[in-house]
C-alpha positions in Angstrom: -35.3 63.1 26.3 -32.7 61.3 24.2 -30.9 64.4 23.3 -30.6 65.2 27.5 -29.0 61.6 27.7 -26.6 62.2 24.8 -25.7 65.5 25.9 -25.2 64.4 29.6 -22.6 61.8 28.8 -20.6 63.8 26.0 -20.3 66.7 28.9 -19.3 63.9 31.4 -16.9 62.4 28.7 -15.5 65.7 28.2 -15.1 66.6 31.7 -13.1 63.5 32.2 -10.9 64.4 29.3 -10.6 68.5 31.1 -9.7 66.8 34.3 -6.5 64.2 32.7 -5.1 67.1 30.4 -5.6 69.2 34.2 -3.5 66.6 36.0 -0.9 66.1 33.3 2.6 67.3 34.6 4.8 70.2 32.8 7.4 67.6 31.4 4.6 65.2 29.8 3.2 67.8 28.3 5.3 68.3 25.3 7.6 65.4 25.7 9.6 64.6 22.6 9.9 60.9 23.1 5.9 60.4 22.9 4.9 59.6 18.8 1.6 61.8 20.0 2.4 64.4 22.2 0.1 65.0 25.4 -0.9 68.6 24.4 -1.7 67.3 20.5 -3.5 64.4 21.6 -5.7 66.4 23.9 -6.6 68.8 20.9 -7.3 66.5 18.3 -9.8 65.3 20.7 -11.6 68.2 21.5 -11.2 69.4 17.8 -13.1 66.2 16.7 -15.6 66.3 19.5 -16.5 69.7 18.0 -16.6 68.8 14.6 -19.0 65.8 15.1 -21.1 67.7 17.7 -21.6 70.4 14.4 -24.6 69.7 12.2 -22.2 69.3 9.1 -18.9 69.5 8.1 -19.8 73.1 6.8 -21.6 74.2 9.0 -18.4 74.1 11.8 -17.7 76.7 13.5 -13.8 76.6 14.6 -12.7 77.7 17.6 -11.1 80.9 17.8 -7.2 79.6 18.3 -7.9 76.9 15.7 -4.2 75.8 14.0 -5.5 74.4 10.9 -3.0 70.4 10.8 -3.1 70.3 14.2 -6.6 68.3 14.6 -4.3 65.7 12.4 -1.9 65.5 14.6 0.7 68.5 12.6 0.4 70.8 10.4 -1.0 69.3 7.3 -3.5 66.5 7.0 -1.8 63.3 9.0 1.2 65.4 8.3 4.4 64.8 10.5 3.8 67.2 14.0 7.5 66.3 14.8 7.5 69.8 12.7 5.8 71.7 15.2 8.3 73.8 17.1 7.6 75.4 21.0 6.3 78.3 19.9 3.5 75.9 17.8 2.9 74.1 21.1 -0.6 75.1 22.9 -0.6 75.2 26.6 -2.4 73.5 28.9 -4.4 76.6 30.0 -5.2 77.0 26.2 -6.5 73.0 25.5 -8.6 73.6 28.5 -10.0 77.0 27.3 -11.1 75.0 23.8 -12.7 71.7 26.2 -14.6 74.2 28.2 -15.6 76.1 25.1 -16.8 72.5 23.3 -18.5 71.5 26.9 -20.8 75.3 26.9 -22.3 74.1 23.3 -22.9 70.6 23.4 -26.7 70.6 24.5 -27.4 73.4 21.7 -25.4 71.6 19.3 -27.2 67.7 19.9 -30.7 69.5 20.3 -29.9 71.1 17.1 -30.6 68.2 14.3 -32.4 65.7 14.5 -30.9 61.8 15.6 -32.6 60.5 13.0 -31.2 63.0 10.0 -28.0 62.1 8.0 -24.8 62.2 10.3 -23.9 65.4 8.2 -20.1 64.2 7.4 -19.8 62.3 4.2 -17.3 60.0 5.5 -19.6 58.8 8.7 -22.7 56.8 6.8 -25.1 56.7 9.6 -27.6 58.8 11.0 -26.7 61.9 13.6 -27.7 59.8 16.2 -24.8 57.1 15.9 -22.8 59.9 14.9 -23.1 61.4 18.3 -22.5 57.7 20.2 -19.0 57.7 17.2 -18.3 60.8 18.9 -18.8 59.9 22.8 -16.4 56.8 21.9 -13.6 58.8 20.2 -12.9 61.5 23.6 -12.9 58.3 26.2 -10.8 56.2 23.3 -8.2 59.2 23.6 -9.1 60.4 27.1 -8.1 56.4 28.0 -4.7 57.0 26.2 -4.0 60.3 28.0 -4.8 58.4 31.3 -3.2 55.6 31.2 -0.3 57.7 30.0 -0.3 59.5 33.4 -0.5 56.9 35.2 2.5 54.7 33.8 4.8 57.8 33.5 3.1 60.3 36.5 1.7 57.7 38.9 -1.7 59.7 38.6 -4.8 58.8 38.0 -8.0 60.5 36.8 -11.8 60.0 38.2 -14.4 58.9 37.1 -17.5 60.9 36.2 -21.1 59.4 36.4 -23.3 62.3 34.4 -22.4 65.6 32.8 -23.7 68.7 35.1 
C-alpha cells in the first residue's frame, strides 16, 4: 500500500515538473543571464529523481543520453556549466524524453526495496523509505524554481496535480 502512495506522488511530482519544462518559452530555455539555466535545472532534477528512485548508487542504471557533469550542473562534479557550449545544450523535447523515461519506472523502482532497508546511497543515512520522501521534496524544491521562474519572466503558470495516473 505504502509503495502505491509513494509512487503516486513521485509520478504526480514528476508530471508537474514535465508540464513547467513543457511551458517554458524558447528564449528561457538556455538564457545566459540565469546562474542555472532552465534546460540544466530541469535535468539535474530528473537525473537525481532517478538516482534516488535506484536501489543503490550502483545499481543505477543511466539514461541513455546521460552527459556525465551535467546532473552537477556542468561538466565535472559542481564544475562551472558556463563551459557548456549550444551544441552541449539538451532540448526541451530531449529533458522531456528522460522525465517520461524516469515517470514509466518509478512503481518498479519503489516496489523494488524495501522502505525499511538502508537508503542505498552512502551520503543519505536513513532508510529507503525517507530516501523516497528526500527524493519527492528535491523535484517540487526545483520544479518550484522552474515555476516561479516562468512566471516572473513568462507570465505563465503551471497546474497543479492531485495524484500520479
Amino acid at each position: 500500500m505504502e509503495s502505491k502512495i509513494i509512487s503516486s506522488q513521485i509520478r504526480a511530482a514528476l508530471t508537474m515538473l514535465r508540464s513547467t519544462i513543457e511551458a517554458c518559452p524558447c528564449n528561457l530555455w538556455n538564457r545566459e543571464s540565469d546562474e542555472n539555466q532552465f534546460w540544466v535545472l530541469a535535468y539535474h532534477t530528473i537525473y537525481f529523481t532517478h538516482l534516488y528512485l535506484s536501489p543503490t548508487e550502483h545499481a543505477f542504471l543511466p539514461y541513455q543520453r546521460q552527459v556525465p557533469g551535467y546532473e552537477c550542473f556542468g561538466k565535472a562534479d559542481l564544475g562551472d556549466w558556463r563551459d557548456l557550449t549550444p551544441a552541449d545544450t539538451f532540448k526541451k523535447a530531449d529533458v522531456i524524453a528522460y522525465c517520461d523515461h524516469v515517470y514509466e519506472q518509478v512503481s518498479g523502482l519503489v516496489e523494488s526495496i524495501p522502505f525499511s532497508s538502508p537508503s542505498g546511497f552512502d551520503w543519505l543515512k536513513f532508510c529507503k523509505g525517507e530516501a523516497h520522501l528526500y527524493n519527492l521534496r528535491h523535484v517540487q524544491h526545483h520544479t518550484g524554481q522552474l515555476s516561479e521562474r516562468l512566471r516572473q519572466t513568462a507570465d505563465l503558470g503551471t497546474r497543479w496535480i492531485h495524484a500520479g495516473f
